[in-house]
C-alpha positions in Angstrom: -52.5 2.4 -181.8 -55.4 4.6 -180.3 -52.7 6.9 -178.9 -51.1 7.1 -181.8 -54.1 8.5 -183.9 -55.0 11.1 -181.1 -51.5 12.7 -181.8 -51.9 12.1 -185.1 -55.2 14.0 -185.6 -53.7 16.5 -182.9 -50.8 17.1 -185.3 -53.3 17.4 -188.4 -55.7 20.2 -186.5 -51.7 22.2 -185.3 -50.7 21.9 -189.1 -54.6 23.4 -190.6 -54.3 26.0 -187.7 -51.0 27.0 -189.1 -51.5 27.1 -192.5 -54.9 29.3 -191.3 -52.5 31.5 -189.2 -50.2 31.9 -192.3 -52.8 32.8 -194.5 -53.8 35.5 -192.1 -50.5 36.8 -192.1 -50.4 36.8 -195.5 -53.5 38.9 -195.7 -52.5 41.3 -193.0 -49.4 41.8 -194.6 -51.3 42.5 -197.9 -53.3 45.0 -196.2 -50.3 46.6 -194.6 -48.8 47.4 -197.8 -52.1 49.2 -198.9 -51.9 51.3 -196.0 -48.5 52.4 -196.7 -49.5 53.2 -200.4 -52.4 55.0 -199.3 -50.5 56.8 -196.0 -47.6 58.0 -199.3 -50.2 58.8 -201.6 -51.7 61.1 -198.8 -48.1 62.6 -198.2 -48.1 63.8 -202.0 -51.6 65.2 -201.8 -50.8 66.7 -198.7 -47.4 68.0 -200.5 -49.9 69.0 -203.2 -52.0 71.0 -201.2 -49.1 73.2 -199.2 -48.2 74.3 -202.0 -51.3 75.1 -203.5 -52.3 77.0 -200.2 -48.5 79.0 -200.3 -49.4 79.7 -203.5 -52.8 81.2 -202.9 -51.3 83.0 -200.0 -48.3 84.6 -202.2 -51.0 85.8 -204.9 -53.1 87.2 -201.9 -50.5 89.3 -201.0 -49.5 90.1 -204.7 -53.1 91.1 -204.9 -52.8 93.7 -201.8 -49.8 95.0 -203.6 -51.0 96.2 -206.7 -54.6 97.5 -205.4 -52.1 99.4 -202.9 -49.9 100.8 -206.1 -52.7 101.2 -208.4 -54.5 103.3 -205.3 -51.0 105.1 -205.3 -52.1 105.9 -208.7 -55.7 106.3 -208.8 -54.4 109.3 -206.0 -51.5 110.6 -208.5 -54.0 110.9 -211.6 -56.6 112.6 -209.2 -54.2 115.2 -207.9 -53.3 115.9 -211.8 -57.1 116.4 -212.5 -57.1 119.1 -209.7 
């Protein structure tokens, strides 16, 4: 009978430590699926923000573009002046 309740109470500590284990994994899990929202969330920021930056870059060089043309015609009126 002694025997007997050593593998019982054996069997009882393996059942708690798997239901421990599954609850871990549960949680683990949980936080892996955060992650992931997090990790796409990033993606659409990052998304976000190249084309914010290709943006600022096209303007930049839309900027460089008319100073150059209105310097075309800063030059033009000057020349009419003279």
């Amino acid at each position: 009978m002694k025997g007997y309740n050593v593998v019982r109470k054996k069997i009882e500590d393996i059942v708690v430590l798997v239901n421990s284990l599954k609850q871990e994994k549960a949680k683990l899990l949980e936080e892996i699926e955060r992650q992931k929202e997090d990790i796409k969330s990033m993606e659409g920021e990052n998304k976000t923000a190249k084309k914010i930056v290709a943006e600022a870059e096209r303007l930049e060089k839309e900027k460089k573009a008319v100073k150059e043309r209105l310097r075309v015609l800063l030059d033009r009126l000057e020349k009419m002046k003279v």
